[in-house]
PASEBA-1860 file (N, C-alpha, C; in nm, 3 decimals):
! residues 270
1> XXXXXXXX> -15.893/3.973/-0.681/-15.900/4.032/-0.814/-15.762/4.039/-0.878 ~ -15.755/4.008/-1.020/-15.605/4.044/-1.078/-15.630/4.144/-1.085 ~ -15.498/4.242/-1.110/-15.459/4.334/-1.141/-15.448/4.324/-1.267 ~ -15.485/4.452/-1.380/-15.435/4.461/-1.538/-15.334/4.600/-1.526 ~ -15.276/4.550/-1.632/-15.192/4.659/-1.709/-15.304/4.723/-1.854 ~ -15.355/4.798/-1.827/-15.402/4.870/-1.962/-15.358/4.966/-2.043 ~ -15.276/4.881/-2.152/-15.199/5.034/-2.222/-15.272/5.038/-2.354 ~ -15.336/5.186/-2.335/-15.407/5.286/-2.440/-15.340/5.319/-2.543
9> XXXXXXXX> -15.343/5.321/-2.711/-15.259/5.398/-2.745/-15.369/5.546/-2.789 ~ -15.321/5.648/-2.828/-15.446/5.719/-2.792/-15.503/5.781/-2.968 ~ -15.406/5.829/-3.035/-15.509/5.873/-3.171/-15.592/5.746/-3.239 ~ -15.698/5.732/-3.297/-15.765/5.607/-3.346/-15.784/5.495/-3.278 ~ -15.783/5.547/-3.139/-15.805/5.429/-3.019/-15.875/5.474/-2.900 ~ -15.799/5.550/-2.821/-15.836/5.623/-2.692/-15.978/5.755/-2.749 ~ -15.862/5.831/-2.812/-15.891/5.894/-2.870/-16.033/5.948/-2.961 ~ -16.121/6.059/-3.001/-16.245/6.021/-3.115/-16.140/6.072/-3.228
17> XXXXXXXX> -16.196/6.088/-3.374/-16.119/6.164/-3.500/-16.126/6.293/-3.451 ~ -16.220/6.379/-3.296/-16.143/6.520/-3.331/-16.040/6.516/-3.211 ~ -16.000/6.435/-3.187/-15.893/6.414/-3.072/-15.892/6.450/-2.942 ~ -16.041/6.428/-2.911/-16.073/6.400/-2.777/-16.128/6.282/-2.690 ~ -16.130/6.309/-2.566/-16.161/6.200/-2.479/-16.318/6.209/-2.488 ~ -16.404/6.102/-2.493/-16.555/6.116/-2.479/-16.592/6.117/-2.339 ~ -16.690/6.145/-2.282/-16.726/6.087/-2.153/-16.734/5.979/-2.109 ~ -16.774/5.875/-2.248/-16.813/5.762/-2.192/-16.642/5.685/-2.178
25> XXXXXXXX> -16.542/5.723/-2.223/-16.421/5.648/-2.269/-16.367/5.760/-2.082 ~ -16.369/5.876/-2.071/-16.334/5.924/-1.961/-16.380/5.858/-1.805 ~ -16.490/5.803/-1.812/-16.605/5.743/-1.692/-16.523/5.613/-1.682 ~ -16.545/5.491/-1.818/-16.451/5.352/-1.818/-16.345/5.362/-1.743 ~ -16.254/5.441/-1.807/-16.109/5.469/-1.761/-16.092/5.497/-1.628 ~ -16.161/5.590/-1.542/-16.172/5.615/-1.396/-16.176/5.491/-1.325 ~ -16.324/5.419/-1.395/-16.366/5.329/-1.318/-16.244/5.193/-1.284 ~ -16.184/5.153/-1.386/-16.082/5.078/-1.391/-15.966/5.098/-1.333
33> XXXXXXXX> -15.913/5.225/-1.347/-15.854/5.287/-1.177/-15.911/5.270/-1.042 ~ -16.038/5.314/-1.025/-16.021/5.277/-0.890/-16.106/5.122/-0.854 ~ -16.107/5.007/-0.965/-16.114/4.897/-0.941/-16.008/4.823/-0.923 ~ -15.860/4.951/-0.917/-15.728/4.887/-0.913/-15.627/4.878/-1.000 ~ -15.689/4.908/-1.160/-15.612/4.844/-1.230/-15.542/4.947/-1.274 ~ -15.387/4.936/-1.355/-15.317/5.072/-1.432/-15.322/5.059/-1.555 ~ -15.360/5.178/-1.565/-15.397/5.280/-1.710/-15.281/5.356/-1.713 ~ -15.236/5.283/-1.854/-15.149/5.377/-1.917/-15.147/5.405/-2.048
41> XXXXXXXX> -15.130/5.535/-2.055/-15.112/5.591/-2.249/-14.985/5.529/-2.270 ~ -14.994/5.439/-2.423/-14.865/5.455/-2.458/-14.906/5.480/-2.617 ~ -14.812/5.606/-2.649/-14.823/5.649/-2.757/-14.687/5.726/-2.833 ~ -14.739/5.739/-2.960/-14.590/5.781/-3.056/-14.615/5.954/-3.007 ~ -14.714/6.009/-2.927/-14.716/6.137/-2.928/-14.581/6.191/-2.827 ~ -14.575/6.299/-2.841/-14.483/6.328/-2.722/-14.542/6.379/-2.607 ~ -14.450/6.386/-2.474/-14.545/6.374/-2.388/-14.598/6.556/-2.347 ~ -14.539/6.637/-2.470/-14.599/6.785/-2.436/-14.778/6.770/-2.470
49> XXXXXXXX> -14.768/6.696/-2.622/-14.930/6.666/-2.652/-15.001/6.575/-2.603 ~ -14.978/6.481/-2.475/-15.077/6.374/-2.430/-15.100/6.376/-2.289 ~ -14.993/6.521/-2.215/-15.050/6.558/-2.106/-15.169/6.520/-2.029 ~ -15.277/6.641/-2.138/-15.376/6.722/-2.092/-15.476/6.561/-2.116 ~ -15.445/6.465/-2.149/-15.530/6.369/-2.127/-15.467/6.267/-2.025 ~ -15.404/6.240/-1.964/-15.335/6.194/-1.847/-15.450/6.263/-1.723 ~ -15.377/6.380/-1.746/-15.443/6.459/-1.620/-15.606/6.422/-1.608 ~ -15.668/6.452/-1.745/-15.805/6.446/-1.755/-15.850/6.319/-1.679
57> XXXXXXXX> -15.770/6.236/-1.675/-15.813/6.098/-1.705/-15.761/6.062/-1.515 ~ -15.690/6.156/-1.471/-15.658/6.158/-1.346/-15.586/6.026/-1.278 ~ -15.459/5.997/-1.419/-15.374/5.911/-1.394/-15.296/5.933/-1.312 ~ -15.223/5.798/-1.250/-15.126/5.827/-1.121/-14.999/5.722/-1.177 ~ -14.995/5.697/-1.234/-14.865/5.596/-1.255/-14.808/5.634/-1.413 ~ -14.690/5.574/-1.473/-14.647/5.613/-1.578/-14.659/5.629/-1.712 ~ -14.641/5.697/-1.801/-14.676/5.684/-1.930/-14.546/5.717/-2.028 ~ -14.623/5.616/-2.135/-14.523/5.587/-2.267/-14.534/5.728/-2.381
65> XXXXXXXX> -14.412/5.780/-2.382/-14.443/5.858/-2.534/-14.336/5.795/-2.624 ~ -14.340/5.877/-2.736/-14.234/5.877/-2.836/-14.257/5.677/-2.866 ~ -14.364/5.648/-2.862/-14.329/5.495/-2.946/-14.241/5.391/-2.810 ~ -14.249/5.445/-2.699/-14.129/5.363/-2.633/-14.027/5.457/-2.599 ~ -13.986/5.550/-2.639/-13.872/5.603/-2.588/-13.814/5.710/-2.489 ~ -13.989/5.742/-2.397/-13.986/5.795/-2.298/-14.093/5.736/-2.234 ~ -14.038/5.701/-2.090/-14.143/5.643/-1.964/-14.087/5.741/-1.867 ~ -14.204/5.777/-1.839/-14.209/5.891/-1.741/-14.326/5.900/-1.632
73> XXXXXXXX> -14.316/5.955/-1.543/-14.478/5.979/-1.479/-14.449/6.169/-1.467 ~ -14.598/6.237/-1.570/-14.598/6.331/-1.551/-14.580/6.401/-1.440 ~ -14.496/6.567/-1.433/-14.545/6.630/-1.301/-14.458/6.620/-1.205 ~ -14.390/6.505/-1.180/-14.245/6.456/-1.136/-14.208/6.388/-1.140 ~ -14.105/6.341/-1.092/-13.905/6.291/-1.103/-13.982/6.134/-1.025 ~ -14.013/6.069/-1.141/-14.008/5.886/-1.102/-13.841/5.855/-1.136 ~ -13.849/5.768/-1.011/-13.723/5.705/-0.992/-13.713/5.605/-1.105 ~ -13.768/5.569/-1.142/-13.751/5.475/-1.232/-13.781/5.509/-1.434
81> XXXXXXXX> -13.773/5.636/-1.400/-13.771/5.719/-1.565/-13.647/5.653/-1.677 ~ -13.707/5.677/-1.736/-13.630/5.602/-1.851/-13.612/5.665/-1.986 ~ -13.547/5.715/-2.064/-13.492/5.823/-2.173/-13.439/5.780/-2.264 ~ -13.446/5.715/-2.433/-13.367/5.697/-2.485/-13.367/5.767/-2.590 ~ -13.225/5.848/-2.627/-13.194/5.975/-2.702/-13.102/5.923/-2.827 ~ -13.121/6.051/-2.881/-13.015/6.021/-3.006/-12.934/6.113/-2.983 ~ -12.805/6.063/-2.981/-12.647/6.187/-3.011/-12.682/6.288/-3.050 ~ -12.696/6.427/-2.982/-12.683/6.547/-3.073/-12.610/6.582/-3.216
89> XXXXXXXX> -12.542/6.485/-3.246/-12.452/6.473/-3.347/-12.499/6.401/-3.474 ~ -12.565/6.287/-3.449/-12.677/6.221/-3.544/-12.826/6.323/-3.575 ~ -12.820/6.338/-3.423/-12.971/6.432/-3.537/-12.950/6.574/-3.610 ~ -12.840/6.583/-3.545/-12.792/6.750/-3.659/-12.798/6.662/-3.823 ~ -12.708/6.558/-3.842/-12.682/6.518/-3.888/-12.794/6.447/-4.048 ~ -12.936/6.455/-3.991/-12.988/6.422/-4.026/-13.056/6.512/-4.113 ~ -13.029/6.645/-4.094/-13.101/6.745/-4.148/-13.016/6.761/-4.342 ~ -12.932/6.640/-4.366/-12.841/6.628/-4.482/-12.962/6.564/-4.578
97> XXXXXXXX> -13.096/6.517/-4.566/-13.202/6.454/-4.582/-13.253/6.577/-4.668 ~ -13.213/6.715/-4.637/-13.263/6.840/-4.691/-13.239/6.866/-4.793 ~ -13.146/6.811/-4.850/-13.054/6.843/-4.983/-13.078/6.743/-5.118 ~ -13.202/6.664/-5.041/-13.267/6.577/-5.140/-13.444/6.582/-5.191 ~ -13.500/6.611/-5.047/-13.610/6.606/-5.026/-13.671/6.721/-4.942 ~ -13.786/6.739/-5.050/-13.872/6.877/-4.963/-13.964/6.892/-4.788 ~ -13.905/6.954/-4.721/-14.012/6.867/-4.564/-14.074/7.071/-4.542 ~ -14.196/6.994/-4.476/-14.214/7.120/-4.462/-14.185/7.185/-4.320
105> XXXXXXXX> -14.140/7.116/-4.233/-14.060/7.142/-4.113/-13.954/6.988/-4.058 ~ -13.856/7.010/-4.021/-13.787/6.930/-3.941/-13.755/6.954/-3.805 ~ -13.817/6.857/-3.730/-13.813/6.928/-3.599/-13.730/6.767/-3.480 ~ -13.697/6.828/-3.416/-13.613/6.758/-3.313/-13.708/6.761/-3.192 ~ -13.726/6.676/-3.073/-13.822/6.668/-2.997/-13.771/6.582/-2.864 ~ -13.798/6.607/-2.792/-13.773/6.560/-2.616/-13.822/6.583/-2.532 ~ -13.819/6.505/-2.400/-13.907/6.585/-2.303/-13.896/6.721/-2.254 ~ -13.961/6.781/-2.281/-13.988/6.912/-2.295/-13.899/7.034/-2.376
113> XXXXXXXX> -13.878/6.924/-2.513/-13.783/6.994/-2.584/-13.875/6.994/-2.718 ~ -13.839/7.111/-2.771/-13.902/7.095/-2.931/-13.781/7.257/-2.988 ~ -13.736/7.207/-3.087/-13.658/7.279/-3.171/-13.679/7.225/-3.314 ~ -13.671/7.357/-3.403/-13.735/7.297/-3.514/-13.630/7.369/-3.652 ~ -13.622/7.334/-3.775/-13.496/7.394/-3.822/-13.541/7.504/-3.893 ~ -13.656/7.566/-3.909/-13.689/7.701/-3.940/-13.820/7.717/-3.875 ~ -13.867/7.844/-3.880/-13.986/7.949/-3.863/-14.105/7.818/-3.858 ~ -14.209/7.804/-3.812/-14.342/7.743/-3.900/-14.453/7.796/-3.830
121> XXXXXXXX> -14.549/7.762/-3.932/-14.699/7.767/-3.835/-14.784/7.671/-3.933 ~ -14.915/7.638/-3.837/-15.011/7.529/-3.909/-14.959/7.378/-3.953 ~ -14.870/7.376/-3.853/-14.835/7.213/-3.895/-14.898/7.138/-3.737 ~ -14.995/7.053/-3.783/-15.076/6.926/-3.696/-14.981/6.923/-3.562 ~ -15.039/6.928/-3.432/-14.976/6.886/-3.361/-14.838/6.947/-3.279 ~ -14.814/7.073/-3.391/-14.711/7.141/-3.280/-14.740/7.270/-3.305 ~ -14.742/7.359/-3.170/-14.756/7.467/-3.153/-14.663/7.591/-3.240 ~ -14.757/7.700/-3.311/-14.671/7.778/-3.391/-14.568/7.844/-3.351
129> XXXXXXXX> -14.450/7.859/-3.446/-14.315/7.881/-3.412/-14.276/8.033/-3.491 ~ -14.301/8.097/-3.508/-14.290/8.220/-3.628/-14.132/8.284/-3.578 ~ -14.112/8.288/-3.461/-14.018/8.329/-3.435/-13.950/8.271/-3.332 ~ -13.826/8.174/-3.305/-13.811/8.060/-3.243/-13.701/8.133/-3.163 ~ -13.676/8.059/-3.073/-13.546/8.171/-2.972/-13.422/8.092/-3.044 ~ -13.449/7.945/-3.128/-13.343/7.827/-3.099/-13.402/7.794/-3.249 ~ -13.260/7.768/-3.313/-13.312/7.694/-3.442/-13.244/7.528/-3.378 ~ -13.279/7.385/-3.522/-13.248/7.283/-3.530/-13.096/7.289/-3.571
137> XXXXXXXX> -13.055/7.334/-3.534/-12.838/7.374/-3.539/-12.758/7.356/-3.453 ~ -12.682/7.343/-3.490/-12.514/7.343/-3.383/-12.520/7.445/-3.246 ~ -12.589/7.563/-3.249/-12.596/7.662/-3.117/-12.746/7.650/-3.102 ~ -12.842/7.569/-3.162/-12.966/7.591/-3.125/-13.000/7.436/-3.006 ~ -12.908/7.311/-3.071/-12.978/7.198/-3.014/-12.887/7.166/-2.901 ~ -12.922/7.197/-2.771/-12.804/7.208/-2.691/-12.862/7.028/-2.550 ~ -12.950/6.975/-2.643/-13.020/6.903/-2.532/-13.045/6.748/-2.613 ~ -13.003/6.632/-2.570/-12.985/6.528/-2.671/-13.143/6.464/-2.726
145> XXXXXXXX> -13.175/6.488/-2.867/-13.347/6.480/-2.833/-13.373/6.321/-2.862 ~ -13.489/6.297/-2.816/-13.553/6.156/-2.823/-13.593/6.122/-2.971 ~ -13.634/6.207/-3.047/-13.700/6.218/-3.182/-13.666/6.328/-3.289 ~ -13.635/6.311/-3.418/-13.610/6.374/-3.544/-13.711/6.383/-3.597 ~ -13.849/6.478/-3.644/-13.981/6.422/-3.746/-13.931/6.526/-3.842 ~ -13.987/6.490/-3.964/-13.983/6.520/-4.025/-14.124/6.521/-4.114 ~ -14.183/6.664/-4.125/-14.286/6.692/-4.197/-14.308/6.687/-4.337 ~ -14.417/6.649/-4.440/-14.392/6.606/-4.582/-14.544/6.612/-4.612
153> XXXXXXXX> -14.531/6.574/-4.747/-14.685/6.526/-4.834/-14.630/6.356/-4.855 ~ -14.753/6.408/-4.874/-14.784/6.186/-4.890/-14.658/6.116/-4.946 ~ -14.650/6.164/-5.100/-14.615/6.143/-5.182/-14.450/6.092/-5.142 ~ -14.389/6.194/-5.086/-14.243/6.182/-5.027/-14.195/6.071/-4.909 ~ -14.306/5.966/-4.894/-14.298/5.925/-4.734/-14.227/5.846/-4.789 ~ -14.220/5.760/-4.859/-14.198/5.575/-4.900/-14.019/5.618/-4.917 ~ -14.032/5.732/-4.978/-13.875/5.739/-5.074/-13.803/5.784/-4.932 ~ -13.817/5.885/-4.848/-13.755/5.921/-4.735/-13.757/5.836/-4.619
161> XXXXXXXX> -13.817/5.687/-4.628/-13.838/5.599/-4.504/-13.713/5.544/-4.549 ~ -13.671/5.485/-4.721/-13.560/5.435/-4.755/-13.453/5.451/-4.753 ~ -13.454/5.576/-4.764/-13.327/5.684/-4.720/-13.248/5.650/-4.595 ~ -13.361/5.679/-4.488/-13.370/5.713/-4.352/-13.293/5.585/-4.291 ~ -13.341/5.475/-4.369/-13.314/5.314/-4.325/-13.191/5.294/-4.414 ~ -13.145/5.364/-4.495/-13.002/5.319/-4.595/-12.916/5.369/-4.499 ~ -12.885/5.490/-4.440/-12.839/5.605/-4.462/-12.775/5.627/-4.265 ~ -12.916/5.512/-4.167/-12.900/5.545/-4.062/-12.987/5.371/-4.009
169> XXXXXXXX> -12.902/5.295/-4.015/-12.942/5.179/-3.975/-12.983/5.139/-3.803 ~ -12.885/5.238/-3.783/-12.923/5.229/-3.594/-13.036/5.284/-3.539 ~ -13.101/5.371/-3.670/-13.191/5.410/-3.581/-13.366/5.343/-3.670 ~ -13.466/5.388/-3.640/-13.604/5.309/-3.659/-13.725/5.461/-3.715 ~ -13.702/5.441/-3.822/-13.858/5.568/-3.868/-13.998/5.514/-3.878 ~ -14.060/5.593/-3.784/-14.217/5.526/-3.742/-14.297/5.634/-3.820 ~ -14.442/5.607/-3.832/-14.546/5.674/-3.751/-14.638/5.678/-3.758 ~ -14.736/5.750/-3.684/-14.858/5.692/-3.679/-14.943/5.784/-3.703
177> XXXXXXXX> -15.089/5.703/-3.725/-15.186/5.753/-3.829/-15.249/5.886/-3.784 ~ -15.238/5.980/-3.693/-15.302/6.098/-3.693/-15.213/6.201/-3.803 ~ -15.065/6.142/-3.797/-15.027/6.219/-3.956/-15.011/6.171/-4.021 ~ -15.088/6.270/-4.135/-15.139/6.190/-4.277/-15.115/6.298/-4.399 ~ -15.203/6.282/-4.528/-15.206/6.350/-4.628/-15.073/6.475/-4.610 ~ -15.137/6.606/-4.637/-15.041/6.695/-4.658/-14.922/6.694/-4.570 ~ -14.967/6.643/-4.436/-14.880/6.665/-4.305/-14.824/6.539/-4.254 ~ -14.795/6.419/-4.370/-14.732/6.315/-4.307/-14.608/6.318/-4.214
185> XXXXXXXX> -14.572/6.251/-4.177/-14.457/6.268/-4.053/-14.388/6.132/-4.035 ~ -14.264/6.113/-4.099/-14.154/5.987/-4.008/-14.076/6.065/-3.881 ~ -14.105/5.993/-3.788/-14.059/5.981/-3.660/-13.919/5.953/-3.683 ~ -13.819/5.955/-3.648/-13.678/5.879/-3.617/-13.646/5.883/-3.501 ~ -13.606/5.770/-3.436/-13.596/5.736/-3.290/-13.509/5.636/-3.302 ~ -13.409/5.592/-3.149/-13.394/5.509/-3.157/-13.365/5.394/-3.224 ~ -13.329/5.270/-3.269/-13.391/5.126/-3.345/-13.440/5.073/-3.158 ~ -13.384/5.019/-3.063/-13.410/4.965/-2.973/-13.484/5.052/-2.815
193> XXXXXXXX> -13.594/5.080/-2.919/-13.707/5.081/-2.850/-13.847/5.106/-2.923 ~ -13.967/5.043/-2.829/-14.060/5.007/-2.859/-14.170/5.046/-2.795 ~ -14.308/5.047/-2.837/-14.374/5.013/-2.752/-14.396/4.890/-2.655 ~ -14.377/4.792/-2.726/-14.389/4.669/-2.629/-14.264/4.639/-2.544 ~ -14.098/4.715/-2.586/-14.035/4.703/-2.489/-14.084/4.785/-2.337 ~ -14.119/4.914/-2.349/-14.159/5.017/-2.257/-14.245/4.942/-2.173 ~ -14.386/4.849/-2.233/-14.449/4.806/-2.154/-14.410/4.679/-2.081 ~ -14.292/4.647/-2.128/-14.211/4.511/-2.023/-14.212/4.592/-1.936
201> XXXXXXXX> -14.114/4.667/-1.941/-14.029/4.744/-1.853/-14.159/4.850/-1.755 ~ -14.253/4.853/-1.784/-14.340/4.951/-1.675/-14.422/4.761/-1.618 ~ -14.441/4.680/-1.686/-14.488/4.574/-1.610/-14.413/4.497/-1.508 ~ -14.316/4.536/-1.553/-14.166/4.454/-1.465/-14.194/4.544/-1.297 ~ -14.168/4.683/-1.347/-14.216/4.762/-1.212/-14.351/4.763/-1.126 ~ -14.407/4.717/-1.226/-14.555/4.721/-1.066/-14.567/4.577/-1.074 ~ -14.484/4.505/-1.105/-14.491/4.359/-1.076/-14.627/4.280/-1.146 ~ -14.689/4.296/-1.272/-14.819/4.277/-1.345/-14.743/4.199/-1.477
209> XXXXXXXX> -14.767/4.080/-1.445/-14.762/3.942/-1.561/-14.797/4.005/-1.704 ~ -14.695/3.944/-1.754/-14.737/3.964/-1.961/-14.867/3.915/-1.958 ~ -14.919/3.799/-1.916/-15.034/3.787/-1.938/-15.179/3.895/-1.882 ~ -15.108/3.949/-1.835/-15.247/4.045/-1.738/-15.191/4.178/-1.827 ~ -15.184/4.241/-1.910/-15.166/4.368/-1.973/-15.270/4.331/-2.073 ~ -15.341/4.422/-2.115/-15.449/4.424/-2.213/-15.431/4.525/-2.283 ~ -15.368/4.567/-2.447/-15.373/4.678/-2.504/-15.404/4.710/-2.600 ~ -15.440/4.844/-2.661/-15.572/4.878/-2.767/-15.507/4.938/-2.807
217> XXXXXXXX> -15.491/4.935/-2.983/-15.465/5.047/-3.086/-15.500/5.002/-3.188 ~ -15.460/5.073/-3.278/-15.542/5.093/-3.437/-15.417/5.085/-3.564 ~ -15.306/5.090/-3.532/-15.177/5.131/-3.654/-15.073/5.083/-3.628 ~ -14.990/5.131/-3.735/-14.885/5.012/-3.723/-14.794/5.012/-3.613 ~ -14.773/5.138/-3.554/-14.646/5.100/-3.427/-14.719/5.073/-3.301 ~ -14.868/5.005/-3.371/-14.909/4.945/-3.187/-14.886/4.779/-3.252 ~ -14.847/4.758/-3.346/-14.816/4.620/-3.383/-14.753/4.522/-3.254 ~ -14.629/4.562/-3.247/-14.565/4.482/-3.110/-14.622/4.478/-3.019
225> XXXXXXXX> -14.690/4.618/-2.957/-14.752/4.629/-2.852/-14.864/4.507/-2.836 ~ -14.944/4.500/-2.965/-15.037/4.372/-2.938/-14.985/4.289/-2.940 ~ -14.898/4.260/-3.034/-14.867/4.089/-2.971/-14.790/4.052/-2.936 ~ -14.750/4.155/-2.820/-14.657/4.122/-2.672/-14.733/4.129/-2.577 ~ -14.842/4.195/-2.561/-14.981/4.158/-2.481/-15.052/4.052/-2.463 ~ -15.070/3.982/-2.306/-15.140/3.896/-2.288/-15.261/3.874/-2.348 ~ -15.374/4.037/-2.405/-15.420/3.995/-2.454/-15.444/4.172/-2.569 ~ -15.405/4.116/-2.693/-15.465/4.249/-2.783/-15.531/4.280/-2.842
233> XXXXXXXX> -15.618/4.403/-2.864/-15.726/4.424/-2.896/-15.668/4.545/-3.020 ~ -15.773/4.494/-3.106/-15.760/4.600/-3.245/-15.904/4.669/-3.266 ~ -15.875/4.795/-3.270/-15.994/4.873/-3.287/-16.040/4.841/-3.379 ~ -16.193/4.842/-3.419/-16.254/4.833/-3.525/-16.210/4.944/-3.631 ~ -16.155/5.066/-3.650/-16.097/5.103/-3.707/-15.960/5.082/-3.746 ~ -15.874/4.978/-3.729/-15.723/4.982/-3.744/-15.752/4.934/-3.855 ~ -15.610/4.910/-3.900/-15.557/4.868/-4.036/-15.576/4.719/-3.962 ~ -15.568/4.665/-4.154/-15.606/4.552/-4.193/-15.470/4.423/-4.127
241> XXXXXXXX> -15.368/4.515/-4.102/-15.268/4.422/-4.021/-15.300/4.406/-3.882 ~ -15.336/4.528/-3.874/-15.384/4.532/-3.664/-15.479/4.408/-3.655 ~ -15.588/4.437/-3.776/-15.681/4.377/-3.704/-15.673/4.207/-3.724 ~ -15.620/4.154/-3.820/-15.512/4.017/-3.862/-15.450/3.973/-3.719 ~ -15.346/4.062/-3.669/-15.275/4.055/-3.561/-15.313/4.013/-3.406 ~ -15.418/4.096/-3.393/-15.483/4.142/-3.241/-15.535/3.999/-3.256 ~ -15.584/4.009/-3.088/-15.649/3.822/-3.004/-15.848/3.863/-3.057 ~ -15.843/4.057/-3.049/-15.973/4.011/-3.048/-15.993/4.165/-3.078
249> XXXXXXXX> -16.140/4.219/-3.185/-16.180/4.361/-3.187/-16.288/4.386/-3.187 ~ -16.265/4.542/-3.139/-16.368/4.604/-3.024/-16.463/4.618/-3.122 ~ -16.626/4.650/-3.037/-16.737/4.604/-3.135/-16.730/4.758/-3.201 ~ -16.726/4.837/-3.182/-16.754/4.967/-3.285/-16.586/5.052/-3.268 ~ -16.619/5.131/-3.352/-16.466/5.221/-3.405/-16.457/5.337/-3.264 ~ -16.341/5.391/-3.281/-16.299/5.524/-3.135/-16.413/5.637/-3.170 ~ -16.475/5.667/-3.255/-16.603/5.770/-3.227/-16.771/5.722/-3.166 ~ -16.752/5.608/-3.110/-16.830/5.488/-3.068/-16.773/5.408/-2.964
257> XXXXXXXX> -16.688/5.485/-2.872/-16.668/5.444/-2.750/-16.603/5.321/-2.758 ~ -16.538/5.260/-2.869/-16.527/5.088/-2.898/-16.453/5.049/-2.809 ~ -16.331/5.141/-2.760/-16.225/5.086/-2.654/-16.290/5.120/-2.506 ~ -16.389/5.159/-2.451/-16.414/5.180/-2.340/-16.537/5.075/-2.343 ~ -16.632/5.087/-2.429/-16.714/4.933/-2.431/-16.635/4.818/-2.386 ~ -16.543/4.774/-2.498/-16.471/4.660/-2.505/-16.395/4.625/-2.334 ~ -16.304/4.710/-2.320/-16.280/4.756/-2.122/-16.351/4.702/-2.034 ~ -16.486/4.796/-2.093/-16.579/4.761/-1.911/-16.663/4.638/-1.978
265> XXXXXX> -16.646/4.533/-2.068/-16.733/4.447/-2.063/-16.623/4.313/-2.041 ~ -16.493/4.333/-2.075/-16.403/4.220/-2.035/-16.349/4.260/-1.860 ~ -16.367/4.356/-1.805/-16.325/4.385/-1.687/-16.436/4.364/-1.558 ~ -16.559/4.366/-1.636/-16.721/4.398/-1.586/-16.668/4.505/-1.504 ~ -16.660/4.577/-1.515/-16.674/4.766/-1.432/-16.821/4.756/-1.442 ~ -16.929/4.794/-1.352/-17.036/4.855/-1.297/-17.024/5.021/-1.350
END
């Protein structure tokens, strides 16, 4: 039997729209583990929010957050972890973005770091802050973070991606589609890293050919990821570039099991 590399990305893929695992996408996923193969999340989430589906999913090998810029295996110290940060000095730095444009939080983010530059509550995805021990400052950010987001309305995204890219060329503003409307979000990370670099680099380690990785998403920063994949699959829900891009897409959308169908019928799992 070959071995696959299966990297998940998980909102609008793994994922249903209320951002859970189904049974039938939980059962696939097992089964493909213990037919051998590795399952891995790789996603722009961080790895405080994609935990509790690792575990669920009763993974044993590593996973991608931040877009590429953390490979880790939850729980403990893999020898082969991998971290790429921004200067505490650049992301202070970044909060000069304030003096132009309205955000409704700016927050700094790492493994197991989240500092944010004021008070918040009710923003998608991160736990409420009303009273923080640590602001986004000079005595608050004492830990070099992986990610800068920055919270917004729609309206502000296009003009602050330009900024972001005038202003800070070394680094790369992502993100992906679970933030949207009121609560859009550019990521800043890195420029040199990726999803599809991360998944060299976790294929390089369990010794599994570009051609044997198979990976599923729906938006734009799973772009590389597919077509650096032997073979990529675009959800029936992605954008109109994913689905252009990808080798091949799944017969129904992520509230329709599409990525765990698609799985156990190219893998034949029983």
């Amino acid at each position: 039997m070959e071995r696959y590399l299966i990297a998940l990305d998980l909102d609008g893929t793994t994922l249903n729209t209320e951002g859970q695992l189904s049974a039938g996408t939980i059962a696939v996923l097992r089964a493909a583990q213990a037919a051998g193969h590795l399952v891995v999340i790789t996603t722009g989430r961080p790895d405080a929010i994609s935990e509790q589906f690792y575990d669920t999913l009763h993974l044993q090998g590593p996973m991608i957050n931040f877009n590429g810029a953390l490979i880790h295996v939850p729980h403990q110290q893999w020898q082969y972890e991998k971290e790429v940060t921004i200067p505490i000095s650049v992301a202070l730095s970044l909060r000069q973005l304030n003096q132009r444009f309205t955000f409704k939080v700016m927050v700094a983010e790492g493994k197991r770091l989240l500092v944010a530059d004021r008070p918040y509550a009710n923003i998608p995805f991160l736990p409420d802050r009303l009273h923080p021990d640590a602001l986004l400052d000079e005595h608050g950010l004492r830990q070099a973070p992986i990610s800068v987001t920055m919270f917004m309305e729609a309206n502000t995204f296009e003009a602050v991606s330009q900024q972001v890219a005038a202003l800070y060329p070394h680094l790369a503003a992502k993100t992906w589609g679970a933030w949207s409307g009121d609560y859009t979000a550019l990521e800043v990370t890195s420029r040199n890293t990726s999803k599809s670099r991360a998944l060299a680099y976790v294929a390089q380690r369990y010794g599994i050919d570009q051609a044997h990785i198979i990976a599923f998403g729906d938006d734009m920063n799973d772009l590389d990821m597919l077509q650096f994949a032997g073979h990529g699959v675009a959800m029936k829900n992605a954008r109109p570039a994913i689905l252009e891009a990808a080798d091949a897409q799944t017969p129904s959308d992520n509230d329709h099991d599409g990525m765990a169908d698609y799985l156990a019928d190219y893998l034949k799992l029983a």
